[in-house]
C-alpha positions, 0 to 999 in steps of 0.5 A: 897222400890225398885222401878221397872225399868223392864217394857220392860217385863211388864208394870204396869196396869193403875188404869184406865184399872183396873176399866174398867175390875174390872167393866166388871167382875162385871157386863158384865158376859155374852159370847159374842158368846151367841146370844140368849139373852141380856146378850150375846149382851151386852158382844159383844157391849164391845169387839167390842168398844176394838177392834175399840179402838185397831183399831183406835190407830194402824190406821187399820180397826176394822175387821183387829184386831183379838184378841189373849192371847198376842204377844206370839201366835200372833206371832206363828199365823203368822208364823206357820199360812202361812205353808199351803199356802207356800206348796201350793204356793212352796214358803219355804224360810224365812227371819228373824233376830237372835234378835228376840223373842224367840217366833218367833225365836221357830215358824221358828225352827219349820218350818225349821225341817219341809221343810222350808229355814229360813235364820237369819240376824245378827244386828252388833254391832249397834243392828240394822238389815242392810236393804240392807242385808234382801232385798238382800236375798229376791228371788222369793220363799220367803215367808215371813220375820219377823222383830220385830220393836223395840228389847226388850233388847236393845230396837234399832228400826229396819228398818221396815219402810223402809223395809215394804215400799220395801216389798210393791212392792213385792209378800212377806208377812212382819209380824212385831213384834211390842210387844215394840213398840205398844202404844208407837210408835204411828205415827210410826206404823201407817205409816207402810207397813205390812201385820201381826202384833203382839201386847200383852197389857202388855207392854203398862200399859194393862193386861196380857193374852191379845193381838191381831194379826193384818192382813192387807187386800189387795184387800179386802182379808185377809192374807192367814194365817190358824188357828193352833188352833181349836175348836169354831169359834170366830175371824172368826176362826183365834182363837178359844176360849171364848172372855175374855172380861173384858182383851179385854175391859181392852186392848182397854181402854190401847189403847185408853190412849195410843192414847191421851196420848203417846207423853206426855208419851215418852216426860217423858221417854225422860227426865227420859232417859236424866238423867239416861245418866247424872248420868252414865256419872258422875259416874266415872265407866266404862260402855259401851251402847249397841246399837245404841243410835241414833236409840233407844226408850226413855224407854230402855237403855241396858248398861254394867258395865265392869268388873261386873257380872250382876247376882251379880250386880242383886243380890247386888241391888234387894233391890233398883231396878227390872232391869233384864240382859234379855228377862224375857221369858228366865230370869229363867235359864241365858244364855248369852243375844241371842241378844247381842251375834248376836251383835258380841260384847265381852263377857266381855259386854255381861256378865255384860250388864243389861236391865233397861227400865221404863215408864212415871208414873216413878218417876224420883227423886226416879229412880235416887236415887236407880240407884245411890245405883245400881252405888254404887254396881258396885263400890265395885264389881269390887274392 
């Protein structure tokens, strides 16, 4: 049987996040906006523990976590949320780099067509943004920058620390993207300086659907973002809907694992990672990791097989792995990887770069046996 080696899109739900949602359908079915029974309050109490259960793994404050459908529309929040008050202020210029998800990537667009600067920084071939360069292109009218912490394809850690610790002393607003990094990067994120952050519970063994966009208060107030949806006032308006509770419940049951359990987590990833690179090492076929090794997370490895389509090689091995050569938001018609394209490296590695990217409920004997059946098709590919 394959096993799947693409958690980077999508994590599978732990059997405990299973049974605390499987319980909230079953038996929590009231709105947590009805406030005229006991049913009404009974919801609210558990979207209230999720939300201190978010809270309290990311080091924030419970009112600073406002829940979403994922990182997708936390991110346009964020982004598309500061346009009023960067028309108002006059402060149109954006910071961002040319690696990020595409839902960033798509809110700045937008912007850009409608009388906002944006300007991109390209990673180099490390795939890690040069710090000095984003804080050179800040200036007096800039609104915001946007940096995703760790890359979804390579995943190569950014400079968010350093650079949320510049952006402190300075008027603009920092929005970090920290979809690949929420749950994993645990101590890491709770020392960082940000105002926005976005984060989806899919990639962290949560449920699809659910996410949360974090503002951070400063001088008791929150982040100038306005809603750009309407309708109820749920999440004090930043986003209307009705709560889905049983995903919020199953998102702060994620985090609270995550919490306890994260550096046993990453200490097994490590020794999964420390194997896969013995194996290719071993291999005797031709390949080069893309990105910076020095300053990449334990779960993910970006590598190409040169000379070796990576559809083909996709093709060859469905039956013994789920690995991908992209973001699986755009995986369901190829184009070259924006990301690797940013890094300036050769097509040849771009064409033949796939993604394989696990967690620590993998099985490690198993992983290394099918990746030898994978290392076995790029054998006779390139014959």
């Amino acid at each position: 049987m394959s096993i799947y080696l693409d958690y980077n899109a999508s994590a599978p739900v732990d059997p405990r996040v299973l049974s605390v949602m499987v319980d909230a359908y079953q038996n929590h079915f009231g709105n947590a906006d009805s406030r005229t029974h006991d049913f009404g309050e009974d919801v609210r109490s558990i979207t209230e523990t999720a939300r201190k259960q978010v809270a309290d793994l990311l080091g924030v404050k419970n009112d600073e976590v406002f829940f979403t459908s994922g990182a997708t529309e936390s991110n346009n929040i964020a982004i598309l949320g500061l346009r009023q008050f960067g028309e108002a202020e006059n402060r149109k210029h954006i910071i961002t780099s040319s690696i990020e998800h595409k839902a960033v990537l798509g809110a700045a667009k937008f912007l850009s067509e409608n009388g906002f600067e944006v300007e991109y920084v390209d990673p180099g071939e490390s795939g890690r943004v040069d710090l000095e360069r984003v804080i050179s292109m800040i200036c007096p009218d800039t609104l915001l920058v946007s940096l995703m912490h760790v890359n979804n394809e390579t995943g190569i850690i950014q400079p968010v620390k350093e650079l949320g610790e510049y952006l402190s002393k300075t008027k603009t607003l920092f929005h970090i993207d920290a979809t690949q990094s929420c749950g994993k990067l645990v101590e890491e994120i709770r020392d960082l300086h940000y105002d926005l952050m976005s984060i989806s519970a899919h990639k962290m063994h949560g449920p699809q659907g659910i996410g949360a966009l974090i503002m951070r208060k400063k001088r008791y107030r929150l982040p100038p973002v306005k809603p750009i949806m309407f309708g109820g006032g749920q999440e004090h308006g930043v986003r209307p809907g009705t709560l889905p509770t049983a995903l919020i419940a199953g998102f702060g049951e994620a985090c609270a694992i995550a919490e306890n359990e994260a550096a046993q987590s990453n200490a097994n990833c490590r020794e999964i990672k420390k194997q896969l690179l013995e194996l290719l090492e071993k291999s005797g076929v031709r390949y080069e990791i893309n990105g910076d090794q020095n300053y990449c997370v334990p779960t993910t490895l970006n590598v190409s097989f040169l000379g070796v389509s990576s559809e083909a090689l996709m093709l060859a091995t469905k039956r013994y792995c789920g690995v991908s050569n992209g973001s699986a938001c755009t995986s369901s018609s190829y184009s070259h990887s924006h990301v690797l394209s940013a890094m300036h490296l050769p097509a040849e590695r771009i064409e033949s770069a796939i993604r394989i990217s696990w967690g620590e409920d993998v099985n490690a004997e198993k992983a290394m046996q099918m990746l030898s059946h994978l290392l076995e098709a790029v054998r006779s590919l390139i014959r």
